[in-house]
Each structure stands twice: as structure tokens, then as C-alpha cells.
C-alpha positions as CSV (number, residue, x, y, z in Angstrom):
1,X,-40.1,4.6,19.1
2,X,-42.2,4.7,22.1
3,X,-45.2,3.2,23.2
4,X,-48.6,4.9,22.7
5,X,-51.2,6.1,25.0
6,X,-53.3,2.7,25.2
7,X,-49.4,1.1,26.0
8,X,-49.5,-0.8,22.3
9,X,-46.6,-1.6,21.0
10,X,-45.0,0.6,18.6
11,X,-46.0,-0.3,14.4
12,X,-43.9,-2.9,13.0
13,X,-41.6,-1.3,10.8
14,X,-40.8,0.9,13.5
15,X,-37.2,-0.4,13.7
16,X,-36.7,-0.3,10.2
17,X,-37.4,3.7,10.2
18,X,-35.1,3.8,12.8
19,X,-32.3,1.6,10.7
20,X,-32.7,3.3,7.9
21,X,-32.2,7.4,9.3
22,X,-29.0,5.3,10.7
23,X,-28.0,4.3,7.5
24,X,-28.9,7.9,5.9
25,X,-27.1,9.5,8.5
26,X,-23.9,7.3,7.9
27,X,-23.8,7.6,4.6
28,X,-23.5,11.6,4.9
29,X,-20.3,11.4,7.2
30,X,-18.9,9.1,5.3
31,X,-16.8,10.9,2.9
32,X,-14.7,12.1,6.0
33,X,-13.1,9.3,6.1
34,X,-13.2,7.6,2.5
35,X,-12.7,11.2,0.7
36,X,-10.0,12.2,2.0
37,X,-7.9,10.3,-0.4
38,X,-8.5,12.7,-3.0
39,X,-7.9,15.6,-1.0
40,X,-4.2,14.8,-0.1
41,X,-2.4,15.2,-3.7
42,X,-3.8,18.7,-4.4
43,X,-3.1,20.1,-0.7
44,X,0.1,18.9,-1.6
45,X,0.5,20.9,-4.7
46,X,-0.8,23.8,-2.9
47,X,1.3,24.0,0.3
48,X,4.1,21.7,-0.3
49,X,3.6,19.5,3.3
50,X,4.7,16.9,2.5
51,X,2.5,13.2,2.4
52,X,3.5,12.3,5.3
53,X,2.6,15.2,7.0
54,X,-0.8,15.4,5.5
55,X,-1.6,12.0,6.2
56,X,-1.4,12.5,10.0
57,X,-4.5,14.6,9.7
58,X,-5.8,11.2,8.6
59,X,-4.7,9.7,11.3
60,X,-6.0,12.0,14.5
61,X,-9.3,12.1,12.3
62,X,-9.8,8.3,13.1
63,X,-8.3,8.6,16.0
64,X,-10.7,11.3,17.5
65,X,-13.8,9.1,15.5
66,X,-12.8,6.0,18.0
67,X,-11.5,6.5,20.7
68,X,-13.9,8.9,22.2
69,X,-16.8,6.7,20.5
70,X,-17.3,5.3,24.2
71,X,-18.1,8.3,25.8
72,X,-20.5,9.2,23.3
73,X,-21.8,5.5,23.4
74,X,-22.2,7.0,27.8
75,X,-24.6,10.0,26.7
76,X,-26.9,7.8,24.3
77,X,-26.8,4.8,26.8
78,X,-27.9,7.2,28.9
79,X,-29.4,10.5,27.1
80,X,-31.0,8.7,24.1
81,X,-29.3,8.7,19.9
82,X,-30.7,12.1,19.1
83,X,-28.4,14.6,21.0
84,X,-25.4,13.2,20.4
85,X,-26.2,13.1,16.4
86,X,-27.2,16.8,16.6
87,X,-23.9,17.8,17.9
88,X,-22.1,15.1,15.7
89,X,-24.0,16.6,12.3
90,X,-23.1,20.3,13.4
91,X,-19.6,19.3,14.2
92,X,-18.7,17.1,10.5
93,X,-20.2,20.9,9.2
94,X,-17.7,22.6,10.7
95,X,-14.8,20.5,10.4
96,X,-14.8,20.3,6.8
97,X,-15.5,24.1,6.7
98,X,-11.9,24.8,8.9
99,X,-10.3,22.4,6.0
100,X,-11.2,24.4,3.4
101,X,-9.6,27.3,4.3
102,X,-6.3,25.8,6.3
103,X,-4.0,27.6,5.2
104,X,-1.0,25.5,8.0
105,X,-0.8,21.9,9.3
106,X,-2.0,23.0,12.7
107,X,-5.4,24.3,11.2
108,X,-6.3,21.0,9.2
109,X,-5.3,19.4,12.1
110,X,-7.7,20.8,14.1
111,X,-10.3,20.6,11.5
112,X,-9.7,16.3,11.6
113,X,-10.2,16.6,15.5
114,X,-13.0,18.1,14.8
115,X,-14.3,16.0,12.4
116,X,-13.3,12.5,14.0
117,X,-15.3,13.9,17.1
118,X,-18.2,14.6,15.1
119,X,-18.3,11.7,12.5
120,X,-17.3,9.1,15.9
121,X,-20.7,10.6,17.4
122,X,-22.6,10.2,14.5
123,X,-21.0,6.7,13.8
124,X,-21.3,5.3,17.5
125,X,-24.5,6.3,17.9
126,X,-26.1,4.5,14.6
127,X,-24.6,1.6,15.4
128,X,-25.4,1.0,19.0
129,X,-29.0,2.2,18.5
130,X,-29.1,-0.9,15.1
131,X,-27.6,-3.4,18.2
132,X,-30.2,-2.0,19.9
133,X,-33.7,-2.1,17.9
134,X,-32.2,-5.6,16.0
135,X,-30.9,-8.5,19.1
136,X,-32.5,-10.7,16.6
137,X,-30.3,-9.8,13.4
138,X,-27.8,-8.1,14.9
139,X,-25.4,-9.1,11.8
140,X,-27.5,-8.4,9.5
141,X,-28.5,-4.6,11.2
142,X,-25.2,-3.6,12.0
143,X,-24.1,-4.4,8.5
144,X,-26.6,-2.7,6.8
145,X,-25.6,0.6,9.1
146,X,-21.9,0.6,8.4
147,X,-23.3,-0.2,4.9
148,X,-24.1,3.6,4.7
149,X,-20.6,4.7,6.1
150,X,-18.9,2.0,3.9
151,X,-20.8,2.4,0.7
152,X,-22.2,6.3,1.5
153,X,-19.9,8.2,-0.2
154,X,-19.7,5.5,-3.7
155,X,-22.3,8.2,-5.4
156,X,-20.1,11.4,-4.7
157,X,-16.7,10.2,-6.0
158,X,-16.9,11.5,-8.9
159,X,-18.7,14.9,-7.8
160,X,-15.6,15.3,-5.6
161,X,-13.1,14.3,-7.7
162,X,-14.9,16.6,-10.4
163,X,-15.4,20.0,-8.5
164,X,-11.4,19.7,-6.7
165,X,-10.7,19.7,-10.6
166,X,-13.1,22.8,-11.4
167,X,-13.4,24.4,-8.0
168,X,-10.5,23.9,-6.2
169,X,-10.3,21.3,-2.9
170,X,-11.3,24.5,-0.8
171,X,-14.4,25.1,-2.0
172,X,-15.3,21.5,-2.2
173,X,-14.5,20.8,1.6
174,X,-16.8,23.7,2.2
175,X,-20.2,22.5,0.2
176,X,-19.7,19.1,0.8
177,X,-19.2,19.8,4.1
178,X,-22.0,22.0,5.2
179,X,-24.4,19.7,2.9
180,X,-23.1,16.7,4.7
181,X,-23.4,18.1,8.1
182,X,-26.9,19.6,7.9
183,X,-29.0,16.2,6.3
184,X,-27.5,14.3,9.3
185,X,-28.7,17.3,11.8
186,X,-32.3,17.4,10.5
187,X,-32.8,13.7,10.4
188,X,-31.0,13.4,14.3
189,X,-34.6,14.7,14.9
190,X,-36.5,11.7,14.1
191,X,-33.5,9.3,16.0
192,X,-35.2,7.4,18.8
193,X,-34.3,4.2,21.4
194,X,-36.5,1.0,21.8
195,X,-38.3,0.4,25.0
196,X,-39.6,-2.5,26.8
197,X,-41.4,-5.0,24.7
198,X,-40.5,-3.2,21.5
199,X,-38.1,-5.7,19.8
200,X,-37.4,-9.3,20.3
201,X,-35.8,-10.9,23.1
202,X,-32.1,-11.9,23.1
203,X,-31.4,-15.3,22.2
204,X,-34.0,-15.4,19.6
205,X,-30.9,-15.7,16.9
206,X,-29.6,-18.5,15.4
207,X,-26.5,-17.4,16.7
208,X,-25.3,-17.9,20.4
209,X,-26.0,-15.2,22.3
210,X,-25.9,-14.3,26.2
211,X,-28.9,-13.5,28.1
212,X,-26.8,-11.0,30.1
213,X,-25.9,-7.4,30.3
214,X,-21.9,-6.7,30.9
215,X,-20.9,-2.9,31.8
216,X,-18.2,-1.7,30.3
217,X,-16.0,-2.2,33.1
218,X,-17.2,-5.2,33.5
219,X,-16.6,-6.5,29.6
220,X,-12.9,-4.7,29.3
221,X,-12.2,-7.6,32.5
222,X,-12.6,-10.5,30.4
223,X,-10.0,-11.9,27.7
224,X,-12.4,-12.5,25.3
225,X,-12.6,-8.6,24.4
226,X,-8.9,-8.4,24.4
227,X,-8.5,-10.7,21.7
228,X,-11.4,-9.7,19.6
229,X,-9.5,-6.0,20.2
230,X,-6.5,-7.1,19.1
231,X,-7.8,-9.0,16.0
232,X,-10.1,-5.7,15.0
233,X,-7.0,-3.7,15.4
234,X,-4.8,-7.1,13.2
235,X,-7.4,-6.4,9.9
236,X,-8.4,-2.9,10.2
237,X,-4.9,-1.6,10.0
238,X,-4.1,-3.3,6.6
239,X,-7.8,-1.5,5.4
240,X,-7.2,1.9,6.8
241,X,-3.5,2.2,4.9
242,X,-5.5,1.2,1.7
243,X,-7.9,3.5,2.5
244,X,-5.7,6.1,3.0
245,X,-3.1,5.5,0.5
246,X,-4.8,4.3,-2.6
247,X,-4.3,7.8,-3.9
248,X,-0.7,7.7,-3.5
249,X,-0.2,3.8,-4.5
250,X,-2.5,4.4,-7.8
251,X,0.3,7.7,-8.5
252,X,3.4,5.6,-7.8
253,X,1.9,2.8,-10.0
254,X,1.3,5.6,-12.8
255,X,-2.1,4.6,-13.0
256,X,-4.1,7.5,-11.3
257,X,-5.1,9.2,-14.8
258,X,-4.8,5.9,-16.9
259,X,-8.3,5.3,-18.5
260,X,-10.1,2.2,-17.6
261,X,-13.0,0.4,-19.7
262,X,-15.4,-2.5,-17.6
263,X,-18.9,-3.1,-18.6
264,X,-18.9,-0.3,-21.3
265,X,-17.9,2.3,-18.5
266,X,-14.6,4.3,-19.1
267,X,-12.9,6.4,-15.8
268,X,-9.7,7.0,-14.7
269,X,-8.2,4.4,-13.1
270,X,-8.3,5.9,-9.6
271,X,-11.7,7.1,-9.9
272,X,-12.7,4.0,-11.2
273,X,-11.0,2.0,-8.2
274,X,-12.8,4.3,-5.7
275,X,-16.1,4.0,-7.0
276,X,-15.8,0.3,-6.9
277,X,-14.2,0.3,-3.5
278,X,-16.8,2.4,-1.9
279,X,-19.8,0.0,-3.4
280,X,-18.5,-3.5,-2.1
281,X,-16.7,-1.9,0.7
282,X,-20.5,-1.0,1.9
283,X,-22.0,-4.2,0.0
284,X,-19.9,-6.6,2.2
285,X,-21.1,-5.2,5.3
286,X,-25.0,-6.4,4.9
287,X,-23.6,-9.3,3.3
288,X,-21.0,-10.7,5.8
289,X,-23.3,-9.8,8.8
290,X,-26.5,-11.8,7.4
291,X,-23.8,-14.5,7.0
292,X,-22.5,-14.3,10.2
293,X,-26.7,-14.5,11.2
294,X,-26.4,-17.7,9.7
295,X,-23.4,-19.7,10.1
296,X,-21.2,-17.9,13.0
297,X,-19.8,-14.9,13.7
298,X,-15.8,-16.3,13.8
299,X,-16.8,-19.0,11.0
300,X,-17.6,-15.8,8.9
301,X,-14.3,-14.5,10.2
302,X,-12.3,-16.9,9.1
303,X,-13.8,-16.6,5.3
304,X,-13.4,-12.9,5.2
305,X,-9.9,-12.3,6.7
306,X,-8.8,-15.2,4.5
307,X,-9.9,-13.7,1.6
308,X,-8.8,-10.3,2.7
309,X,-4.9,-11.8,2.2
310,X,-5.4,-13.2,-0.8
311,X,-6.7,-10.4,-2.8
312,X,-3.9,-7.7,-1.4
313,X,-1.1,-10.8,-2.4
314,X,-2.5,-10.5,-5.7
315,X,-2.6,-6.7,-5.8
316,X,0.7,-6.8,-4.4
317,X,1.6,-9.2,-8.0
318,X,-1.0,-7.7,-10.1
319,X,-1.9,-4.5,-9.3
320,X,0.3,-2.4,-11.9
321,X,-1.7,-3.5,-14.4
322,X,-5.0,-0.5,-14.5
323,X,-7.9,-3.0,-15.3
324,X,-6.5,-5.5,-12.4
325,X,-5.7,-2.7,-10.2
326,X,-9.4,-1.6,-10.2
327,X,-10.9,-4.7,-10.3
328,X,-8.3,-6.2,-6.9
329,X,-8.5,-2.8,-4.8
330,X,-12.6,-3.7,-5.1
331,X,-11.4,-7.2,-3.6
332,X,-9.4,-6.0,-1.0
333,X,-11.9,-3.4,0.4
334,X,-15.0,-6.5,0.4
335,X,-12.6,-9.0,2.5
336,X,-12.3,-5.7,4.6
337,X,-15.0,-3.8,5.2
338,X,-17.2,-6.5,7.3
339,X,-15.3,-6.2,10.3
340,X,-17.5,-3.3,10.8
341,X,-20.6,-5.5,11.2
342,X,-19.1,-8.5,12.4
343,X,-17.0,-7.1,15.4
344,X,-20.2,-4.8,16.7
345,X,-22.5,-8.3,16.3
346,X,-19.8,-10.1,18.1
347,X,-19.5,-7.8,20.8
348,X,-23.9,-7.2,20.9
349,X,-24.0,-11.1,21.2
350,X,-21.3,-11.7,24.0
351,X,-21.9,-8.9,26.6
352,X,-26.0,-8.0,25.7
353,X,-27.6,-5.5,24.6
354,X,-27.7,-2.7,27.5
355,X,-24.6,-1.5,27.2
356,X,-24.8,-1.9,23.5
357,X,-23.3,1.6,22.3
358,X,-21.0,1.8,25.1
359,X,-19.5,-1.5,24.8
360,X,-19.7,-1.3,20.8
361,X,-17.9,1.9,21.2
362,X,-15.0,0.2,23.5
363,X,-14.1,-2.2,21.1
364,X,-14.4,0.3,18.3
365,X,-11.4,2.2,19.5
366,X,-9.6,-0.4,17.8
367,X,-9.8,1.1,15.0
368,X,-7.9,4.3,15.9
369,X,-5.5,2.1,17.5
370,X,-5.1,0.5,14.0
371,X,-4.7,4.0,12.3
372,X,-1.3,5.1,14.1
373,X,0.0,2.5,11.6
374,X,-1.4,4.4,9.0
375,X,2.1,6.8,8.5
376,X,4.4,3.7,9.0
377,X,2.9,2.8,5.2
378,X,4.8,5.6,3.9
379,X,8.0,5.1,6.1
380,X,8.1,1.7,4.7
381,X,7.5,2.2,1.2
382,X,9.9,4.9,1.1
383,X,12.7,3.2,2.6
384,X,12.3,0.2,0.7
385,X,11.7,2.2,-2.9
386,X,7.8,0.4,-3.5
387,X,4.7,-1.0,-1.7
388,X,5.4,-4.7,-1.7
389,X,6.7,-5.0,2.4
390,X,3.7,-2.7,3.0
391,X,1.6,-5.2,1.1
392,X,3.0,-8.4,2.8
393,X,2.9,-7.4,6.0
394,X,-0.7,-6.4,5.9
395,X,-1.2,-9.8,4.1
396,X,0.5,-12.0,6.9
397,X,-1.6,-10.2,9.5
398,X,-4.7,-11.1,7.8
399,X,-3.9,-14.6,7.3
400,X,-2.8,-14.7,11.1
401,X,-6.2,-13.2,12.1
402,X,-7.9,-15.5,10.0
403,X,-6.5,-18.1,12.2
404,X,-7.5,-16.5,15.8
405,X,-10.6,-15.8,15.1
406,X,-11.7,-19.6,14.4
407,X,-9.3,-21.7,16.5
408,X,-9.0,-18.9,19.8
409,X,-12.1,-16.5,19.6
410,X,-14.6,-19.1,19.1
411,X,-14.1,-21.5,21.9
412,X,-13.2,-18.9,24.3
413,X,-16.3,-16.7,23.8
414,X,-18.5,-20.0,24.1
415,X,-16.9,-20.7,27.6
416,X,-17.5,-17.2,28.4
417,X,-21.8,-17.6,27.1
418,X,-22.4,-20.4,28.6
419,X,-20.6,-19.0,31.8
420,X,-22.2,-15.8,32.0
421,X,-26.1,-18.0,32.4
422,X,-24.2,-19.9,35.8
423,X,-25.5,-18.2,39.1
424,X,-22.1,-16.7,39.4
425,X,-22.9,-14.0,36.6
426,X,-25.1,-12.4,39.1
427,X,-22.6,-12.8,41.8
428,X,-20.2,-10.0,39.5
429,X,-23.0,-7.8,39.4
430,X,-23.6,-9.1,35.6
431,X,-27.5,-7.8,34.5
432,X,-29.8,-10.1,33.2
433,X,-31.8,-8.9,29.9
């Protein structure tokens, strides 16, 4: 929001309007990525591709929603949030439109291009602008946006699931699609950046935080973002294979139409898993970013990626039976999901806010770095005859993450803080805030 006419300073809860069209306008692309899942068995039975196949739509839709995420995070650095969620709306439209009426692998290829393009806009965008409005709670504001991608598609599960068994999965890409893609268009409208005097200074966190601006160029030239890259890309790719192939484990494990009971509610076991996944998977977000607000952004790190281990060992021992299954995939996706407020934090704290979307953006890539090993899921568990390599593998990273984070990350990104307010900052051309 912008300053008025006498040059007061926008209303108080301007920020919050702003974080929560963010949240709105993640929540409607997020069944791009955490739908698909129930797309992939019935375009199967349709056209006979092959898993495999389908799955790399999967996996040039998160690649496309990364890796261009820092030229997008370019035109709002520079062009403001609201023109690149126009175009990011109007694109999701029309990506899930060209799904529902691909009738050959190249076609719902080019519909997850599409798609990743737009959703990576939309999702870029959102968060920077939250990095942006919140240096103060920068956990905390993150995590409440990739709440809404995280959590954003728990309430249309079961409409989904329910009109690919009345409808077909054709006419379902298209309504959900075009509904999705026109609530983000309208509300890009009201999208807006802070200015000058609008929010609080950095360093007003309880967390450590530089007082400096790095450029992208300038950030990718330090190890620090190396090794958060490569630890982003370490626990998303264990999360994106469960994302991807929950469908597929829960029909291997013969639990997909098994009927599960908790707290008086009865759904089958699939449905019941996804529904629960989607809530904590957007719960953890909010939760594990106020953490991080609190105690440290790697000390939270540590908790998270450790727990994230854990619970897919004892899915990996457990999971066959349909009441643990639901209740262990839930674990799995909240020891997961909070990279996706930690990592933006992280990155919003150690190279300042200026550069916020772009930089964001950078390290976000990681993620479709992470997704090539997305189809290697499938290789393995069909050479091997189940899931349980797939699940140990994915455990050991997390566990080995775990480790980085605390006993490499931290100390080196302190050095690099406290180095960054030495007169040599300004010597690399380093902005101050």
C-alpha cells in the first residue's frame, strides 16, 4: 500500500490485507501441484501411458514453477506483485484447460509447462511480496503464505476426487481450472509493494539478521547459498516423491479404497490420507516459521528434518496398515512442508530484503532441482518389487540434512552476518537497507 496525500503512513493492517490476498491467491493454485495425484490413475486407465510417463508431466510442472521463479521474482523486484499474478492466474486457467482435453503425452506436457509457469509466478510473487511487507516476522509471514499453497487445496480433495468419479478427470481439470485461475486474477488487482517507512526496519527480529541488501549475483557468490541449496534440494526431494506418489504407494499397499474411521469420520483410505496431508502440510508452515521467529532458523531445522526421517521410517514399517497409513503420511507431510517458510526466512534474513523475490526465487529453484528425482521413485520401486529403498533413502537424506543445517549452516551464515556490517560489504557493492 502506498502513502497518502498528507505522506501518512499507510493503516496498520495494511500488511495483513496484503498477506492474506497472498495466502488466498496460493491456496487457488495449489491443487496444481497437490491434485495431481489423483489425476494420474484415471489418465492411466484412459490412455494406457504408462506411470512413469505420466509422472513426468509432474515433473516439468515443478520444474517450470522453480526454476523460472527468478525471473519472475526480476519483473516484481522491479514492476511491482500485481502483473506478474495477472499473467500467473490467466496462465493456471489455461493450463488445466489443455489437460483436460490431452488426448497425447506431448499435449499434457505442455499443459504442465504451462501450469508450472503460471503457478511459479503466482507462488514467487506471494512470497517475496510476505518477505517484503513482514522483515520483522519473516518466519512467521512466509509460513502463513505457503500455508495457502500447502494447506489450499485440503477443502477440495474430496470435490475432486468426487467429480473425476462422476464427471470424468476431463471435465474436472477444466472447472477447477478456470475457477482456480480467475479468483487469483481478480484479487492480483488489489496486490501491492511496501514503500519507505511502511514496515519495520530489519533487524527488529529476534532472529539475526543482516542489515544489507545482496543482488542476486551477488548472493549465488557466497557458500552460504550453496549449502542452504543443496539442503532445500536434500528434504524437498523425499516430499515431492510423496507428494507425487502417494496415489500409487496407497494402490500398491491395497489401501486406496480401504475405508478408514478416526474421530467418527469414515473415507477411503487415500482420500483420508490426502485430506490430512494437505491440513498439516499447510499447518506446519505458520507453525515452523513462528518457531524459527523464536528460537533459530537452523535450530528449527534440525527439529523438522529430524522428525521428517522418523515418521517416513515408520511408514516405511507401518504404513500397510490403513489407520497408520493415514495417520504417518500426515507425519511425513508436517516434518516436510516447513521448508517452505524456513528456507525463504533464511534466505530474507541473510541477504535483506531488496532483492527479496529475486533471491527467494533463486534458492527456490531447488525445488525443481529436487523434482527430477521424482521418476527415479518409480525406477527404484520397480526394480526392487516395493517402496522400502525409496523410503530409506529419503530417510537417510533427511537425517543427513538434519545434521548440516545445525552444525554447517548455522556458523557459516553467522560469519557471513556479521561480515556483511564490516566496511568491506560496501566495498562488493553490497546495499545497505
Amino acid at each position: 500500500m502506498r502513502h497518502n496525500g498528507a505522506g501518512n503512513p499507510p493503516p496498520r493492517n495494511a500488511r495483513w490485507v496484503q498477506l492474506l490476498i497472498g495466502v488466498i491467491c496460493m491456496s487457488m493454485i495449489a491443487n496444481l501441484q497437490y491434485g495431481w495425484t489423483l489425476f494420474v490413475e484415471p489418465i492411466e486407465v484412459k490412455h494406457g501411458w504408462g506411470r512413469a510417463a505420466i509422472q513426468i508431466a509432474f515433473t516439468i510442472f515443478v520444474v517450470t514453477e522453480t526454476w523460472l521463479v527468478p525471473v519472475e521474482g526480476w519483473f516484481v523486484d522491479r514492476f511491482g506483485p500485481r502483473i506478474v499474478v495477472l499473467v500467473g492466474g490467466a496462465l493456471c486457467a489455461l493450463a488445466w484447460a489443455i489437460n483436460s482435453v490431452a488426448d497425447s503425452l506431448g499435449l499434457l506436457y505442455l499443459g504442465a509447462a504451462i501450469g508450472g509457469i503460471g503457478a511459479g509466478g503466482v507462488y514467487g510473487t506471494c512470497v517475496g511480496n510476505a518477505l517484503k511487507w513482514f522483515p520483522d516476522r519473516r518466519g512467521l509471514a512466509a509460513g502463513l503464505t505457503a500455508a495457502g499453497f500447502g494447506a489450499g487445496s485440503a477443502l477440495t480433495v474430496v470435490p475432486i476426487a468426487t467429480m473425476i468419479q462422476t464427471s470424468g478427470y476431463e471435465a474436472t481439470f477444466l472447472a477447477f481450472g478456470i475457477g482456480q485461475g480467475a479468483v487469483v486474477f481478480l484479487l492480483a488487482w488489489f496486490l501491492a509493494e511496501p514503500k519507505h517507512g511502511d514496515v519495520p526496519a530489519a533487524g527488529t527480529a529476534q532472529v539475526v539478521q543482516s542489515r544489507t541488501s545482496y543482488t542476486p549475483t551477488q548472493m549465488v557468490r557466497t557458500p552460504v547459498f550453496w549449502l542452504m541449496y543443496l539442503i532445500f534440494v536434500m528434504v524437498a526431494g523425499g516430499g515431492l516423491m510423496a507428494t507425487a506418489q502417494l496415489g500409487p504407494i496407497a494402490k500398491d499397499f491395497h489401501l486406496d479404497g480401504v475405508p478408514v474411521s478416526i474421530l467418527g469420520l469414515t473415507l477411503p483410505a487415500l482420500t483420508f490420507a490426502l485430506s490430512i496431508d494437505r491440513v498439516l502440510n499447510g499447518v506446519t508452515r505458520p507453525f515452523f516459521g513462528w518457531v524459527s521467529d523464536n528460537i533459530g532458523r537452523e535450530n528449527t531445522m534440525f527439529i523438522a528434518f529430524a522428525l521428517e526421517a522418523v515418521g517416513i521410517v515408520a511408514l516405511s514399517v507401518y504404513g500397510r496398515d490403513p489407520v497408520a497409513f493415514v495417520i504417518l503420511t500426515g507425519l511425513v507431510f508436517f516434518a516436510w512442508g516447513e521448508i517452505y517458510s524456513l528456507f525463504p526466512a533464511c534466505c530474507g534474513d541473510t541477504f535483506g530484503s531488496r532483492f527479496a523475490a529475486s533471491n527467494a526465487g533463486l534458492l527456490y529453484t531447488a525445488k525443481g532441482t529436487a523434482a527430477l528425482l521424482v521418476p527415479f521413485a518409480n525406477v527404484i520401486a520397480d526394480a526392487t518389487g516395493s517402496w522400502m529403498v525409496v523410503f530409506y533413502i529419503a530417510a537417510a537424506i533427511n537425517a543427513l540434512a538434519a545434521l548440516l543445517a545445525l552444525l554447517v549452516l548455522k556458523p557459516m551464515r553467522a560469519r557471513l552476518i556479521g561480515a556483511s556490517s564490516q566496511p568491506v560489504a560496501g566495498r562488493l557493492g553490497v546495499a545497505a537497507e
